[in-house]
C-alpha positions in Angstrom: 5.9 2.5 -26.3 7.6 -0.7 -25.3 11.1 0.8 -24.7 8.9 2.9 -22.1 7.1 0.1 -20.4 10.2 -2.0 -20.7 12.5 0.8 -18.9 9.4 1.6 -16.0 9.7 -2.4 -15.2 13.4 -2.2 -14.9 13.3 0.7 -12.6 10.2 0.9 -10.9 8.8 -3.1 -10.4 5.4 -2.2 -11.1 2.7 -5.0 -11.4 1.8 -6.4 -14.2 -1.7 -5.2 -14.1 -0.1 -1.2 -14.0 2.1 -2.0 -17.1 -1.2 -4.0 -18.9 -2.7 -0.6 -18.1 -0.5 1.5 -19.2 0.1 0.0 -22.7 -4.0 0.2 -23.1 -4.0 4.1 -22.0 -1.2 4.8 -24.4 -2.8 2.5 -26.7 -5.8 4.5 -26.9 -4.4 8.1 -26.7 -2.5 6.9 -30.0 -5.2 5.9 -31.9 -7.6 9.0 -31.0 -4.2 11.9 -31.0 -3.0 12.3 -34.7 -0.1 14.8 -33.7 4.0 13.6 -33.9 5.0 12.9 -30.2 6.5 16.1 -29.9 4.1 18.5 -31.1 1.5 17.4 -28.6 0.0 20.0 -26.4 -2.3 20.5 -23.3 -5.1 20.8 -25.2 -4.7 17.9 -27.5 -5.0 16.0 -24.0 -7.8 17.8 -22.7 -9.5 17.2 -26.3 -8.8 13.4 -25.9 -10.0 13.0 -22.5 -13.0 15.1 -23.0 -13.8 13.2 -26.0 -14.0 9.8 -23.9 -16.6 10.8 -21.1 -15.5 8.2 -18.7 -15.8 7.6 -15.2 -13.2 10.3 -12.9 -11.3 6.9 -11.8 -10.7 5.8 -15.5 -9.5 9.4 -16.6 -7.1 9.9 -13.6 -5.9 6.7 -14.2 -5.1 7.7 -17.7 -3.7 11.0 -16.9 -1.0 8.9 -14.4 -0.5 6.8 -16.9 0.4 9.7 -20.1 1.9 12.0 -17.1 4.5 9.3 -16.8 4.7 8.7 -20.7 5.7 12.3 -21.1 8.3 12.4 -17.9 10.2 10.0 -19.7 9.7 10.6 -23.4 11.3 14.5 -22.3 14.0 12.6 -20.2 14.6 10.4 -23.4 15.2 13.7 -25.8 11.4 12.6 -27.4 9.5 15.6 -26.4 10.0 19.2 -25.2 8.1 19.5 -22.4 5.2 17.4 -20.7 1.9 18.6 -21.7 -0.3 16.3 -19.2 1.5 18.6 -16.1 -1.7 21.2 -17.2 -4.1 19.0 -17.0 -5.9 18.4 -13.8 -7.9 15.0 -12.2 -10.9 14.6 -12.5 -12.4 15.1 -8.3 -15.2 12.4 -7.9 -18.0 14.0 -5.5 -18.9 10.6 -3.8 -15.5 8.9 -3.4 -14.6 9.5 0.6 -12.0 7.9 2.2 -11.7 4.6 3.8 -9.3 3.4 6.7 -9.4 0.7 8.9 -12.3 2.0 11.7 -11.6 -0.8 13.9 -9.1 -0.4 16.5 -8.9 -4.5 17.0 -8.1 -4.8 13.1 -5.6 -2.0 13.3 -4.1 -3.5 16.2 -3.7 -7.1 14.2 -2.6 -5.6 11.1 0.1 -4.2 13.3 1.2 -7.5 14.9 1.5 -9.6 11.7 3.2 -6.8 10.1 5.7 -5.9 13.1 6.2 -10.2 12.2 6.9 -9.7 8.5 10.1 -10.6 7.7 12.3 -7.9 5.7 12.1 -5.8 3.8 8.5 -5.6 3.7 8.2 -5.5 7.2 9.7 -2.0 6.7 7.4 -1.2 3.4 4.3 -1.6 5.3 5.6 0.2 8.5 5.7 2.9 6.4 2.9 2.6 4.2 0.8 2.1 7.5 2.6 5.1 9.1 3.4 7.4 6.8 1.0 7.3 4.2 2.9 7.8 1.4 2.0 5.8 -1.9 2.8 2.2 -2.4 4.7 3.0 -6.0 6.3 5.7 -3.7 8.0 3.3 -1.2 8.8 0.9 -4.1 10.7 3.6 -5.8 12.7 5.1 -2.8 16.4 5.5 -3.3 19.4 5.1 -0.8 19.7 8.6 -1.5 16.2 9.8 -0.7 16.9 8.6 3.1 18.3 11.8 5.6 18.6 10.9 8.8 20.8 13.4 10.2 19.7 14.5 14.0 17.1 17.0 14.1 16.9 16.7 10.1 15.0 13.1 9.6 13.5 12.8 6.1 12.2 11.5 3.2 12.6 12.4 -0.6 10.0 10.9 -2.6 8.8 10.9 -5.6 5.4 11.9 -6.5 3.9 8.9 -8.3 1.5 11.4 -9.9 3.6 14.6 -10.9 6.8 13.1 -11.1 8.6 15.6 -8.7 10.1 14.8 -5.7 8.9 16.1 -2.3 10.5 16.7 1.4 8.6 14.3 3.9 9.5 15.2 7.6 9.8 12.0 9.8 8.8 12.8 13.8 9.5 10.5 16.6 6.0 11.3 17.7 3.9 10.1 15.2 6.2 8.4 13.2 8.7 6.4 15.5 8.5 2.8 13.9 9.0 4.7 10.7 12.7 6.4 11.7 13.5 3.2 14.2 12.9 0.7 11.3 14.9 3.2 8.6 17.9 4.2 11.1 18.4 -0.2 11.6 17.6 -0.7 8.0 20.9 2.1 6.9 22.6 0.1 9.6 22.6 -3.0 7.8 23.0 -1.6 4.5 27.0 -1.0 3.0 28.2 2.6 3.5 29.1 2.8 0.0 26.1 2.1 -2.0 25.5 4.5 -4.4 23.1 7.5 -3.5 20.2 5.8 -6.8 20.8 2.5 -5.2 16.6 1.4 -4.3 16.5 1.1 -0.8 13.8 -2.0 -0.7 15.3 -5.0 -3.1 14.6 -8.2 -3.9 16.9 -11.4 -2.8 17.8 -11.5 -6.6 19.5 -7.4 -6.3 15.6 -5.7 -7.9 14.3 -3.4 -6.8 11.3 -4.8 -5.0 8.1 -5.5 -7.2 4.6 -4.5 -6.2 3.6 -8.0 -7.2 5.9 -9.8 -4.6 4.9 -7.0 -2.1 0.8 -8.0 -2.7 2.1 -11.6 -2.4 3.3 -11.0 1.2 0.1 -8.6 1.7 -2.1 -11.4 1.5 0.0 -13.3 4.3 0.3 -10.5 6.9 -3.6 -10.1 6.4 -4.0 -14.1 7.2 -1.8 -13.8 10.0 -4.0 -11.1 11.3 -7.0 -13.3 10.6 -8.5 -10.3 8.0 -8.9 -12.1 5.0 -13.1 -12.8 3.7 -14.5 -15.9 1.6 -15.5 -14.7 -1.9 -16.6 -17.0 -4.5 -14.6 -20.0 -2.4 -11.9 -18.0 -2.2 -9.7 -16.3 0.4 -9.5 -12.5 0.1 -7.9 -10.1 2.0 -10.1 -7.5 3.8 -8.0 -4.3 3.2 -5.7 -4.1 0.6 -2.5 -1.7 0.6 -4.4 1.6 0.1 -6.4 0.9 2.9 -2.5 1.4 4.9 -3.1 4.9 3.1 -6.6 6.0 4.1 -5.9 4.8 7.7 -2.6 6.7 8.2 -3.8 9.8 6.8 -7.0 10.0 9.1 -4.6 9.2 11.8 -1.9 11.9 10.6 -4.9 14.6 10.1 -5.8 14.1 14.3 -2.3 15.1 14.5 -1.0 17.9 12.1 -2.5 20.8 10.5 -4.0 20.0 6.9 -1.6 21.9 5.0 1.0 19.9 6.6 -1.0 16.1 5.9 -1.5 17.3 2.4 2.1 18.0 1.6 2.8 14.2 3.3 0.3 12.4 1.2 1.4 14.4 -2.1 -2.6 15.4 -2.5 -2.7 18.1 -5.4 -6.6 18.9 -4.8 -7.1 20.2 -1.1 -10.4 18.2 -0.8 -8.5 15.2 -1.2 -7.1 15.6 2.3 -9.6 17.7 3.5 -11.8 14.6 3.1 -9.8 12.6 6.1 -10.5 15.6 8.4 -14.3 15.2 7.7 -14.6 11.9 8.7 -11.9 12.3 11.7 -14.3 14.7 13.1 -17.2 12.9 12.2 -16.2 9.3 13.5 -13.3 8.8 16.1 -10.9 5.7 14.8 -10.2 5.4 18.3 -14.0 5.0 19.5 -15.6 3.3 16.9 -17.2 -0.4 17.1 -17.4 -2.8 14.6 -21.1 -2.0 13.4 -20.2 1.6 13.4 -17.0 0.9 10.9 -19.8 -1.3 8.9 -22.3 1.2 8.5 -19.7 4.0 7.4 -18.0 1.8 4.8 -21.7 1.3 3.6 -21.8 5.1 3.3 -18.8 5.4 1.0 
């Protein structure tokens, strides 16, 4: 299990909270599945998880976290296949979506972040335009970048299935997203390998999600969006809310078929959820009480 978490810090820079859960999940999987790694099936994970009655959150968080156990105990000759592929989340009836609602707010976001130095000026760019996961941004490649003309697009990972998926970049609702890429392969040497991550740190890392938080917390000062909480200063969004606000913006714009295969949703009703409240509340209309009384609702 350490070899794992050891290998996912090396490659991926997750937090230190993601890899504290992940050695709990596997932790308790362990104790509760009696079966040799490789002999574990579907069901033996559909027993354990059943035999927990938890909240949706805490089982989906513990299907991500066996899910990528799995993908690289098979990649490491250590199982056959990955069993947790046939097990489904857990949908939670009241969770609904939550983006930014206030055009002012969205409008200061974008200022601080348009002032964030690199590369996490272009992280959040796309996390704010795009939609895709932050894990996902984290763990693009050189590689995963196409920007041929009339061919613009992203390969990323799935954070939650492990396979990689084609995200079409457009200049008309993404054009911050291929102006900041195109400068960023500019600056970068021609001959980087193709698995060299595009986003790294001034030590040669691949960026970590705790530096990215770190600078989080200063674009949402800059933008005068941070709340007093226990004496302390807390930012009013965190980096999900980038998520939730570009995929009700994305759902005014495409199809939902479309929107679901940029956000990487598996369930339908995940995305289906943005078009419900698109249609429902206007981001481009709404006033502050408005924006107050729906994140009441949720």
């Amino acid at each position: 299990m350490e070899t794992f978490l050891s290998d996912v810090v090396h490659e991926h820079g997750l937090s230190t909270n993601t890899i504290t859960s992940y050695r709990c999940d596997l932790r308790t999987a362990a104790a509760m599945i009696e079966a040799p790694l490789e002999a574990i099936t579907a069901d033996d994970i559909k027993q354990f998880f059943a035999s927990r009655n938890e909240q949706p959150g805490t089982t989906n968080r513990r299907i991500a976290s066996l899910g990528r156990f799995f993908r690289w105990a098979v990649k490491q000759g250590l199982a056959l296949h990955n069993p947790v592929e046939q097990v489904n989340s857990r949908y939670h009836t009241e969770h609904r979506p939550q983006p930014i609602a206030s055009e002012a707010e969205r409008r200061a976001l974008d200022s601080a972040i348009a002032n964030s130095s690199q590369p996490y000026r272009l992280i959040f760019i796309l996390l704010r335009e795009i939609g895709i996961r932050t894990d996902e941004v984290l763990n693009l490649n050189v590689g995963d970048v196409i920007l041929e003309p009339g061919r613009e697009v992203l390969l990323v990972q799935d954070s939650k299935s492990g396979t990689k998926r084609m995200v079409v970049l457009t200049p008309d609702v993404m054009p911050r997203s291929l102006r900041g890429l195109r400068s960023w392969m500019r600056e970068m040497a021609e001959a980087l390998p193709p698995e060299t991550p595009l986003f790294r740190s001034s030590r040669g890392n691949r960026a970590s999600y705790d530096t990215l938080h770190r600078r989080w917390v200063q674009v949402c000062k800059q933008a005068h969006l941070v709340d007093i909480e226990d004496g302390r200063e807390v930012p009013r969004y965190t980096l999900h809310h980038l998520r939730h606000t570009a995929a009700a913006e994305l759902i005014a714009f495409y199809p939902e078929q479309v929107v679901r295969r940029i956000l990487g949703h598996r369930d339908p009703r995940s995305t289906r959820r943005y078009a419900e409240i698109v249609h429902a509340h206007q981001l481009g209309g709404s006033t502050q009480e408005e924006a107050q009384r729906e994140q009441q609702a949720s």
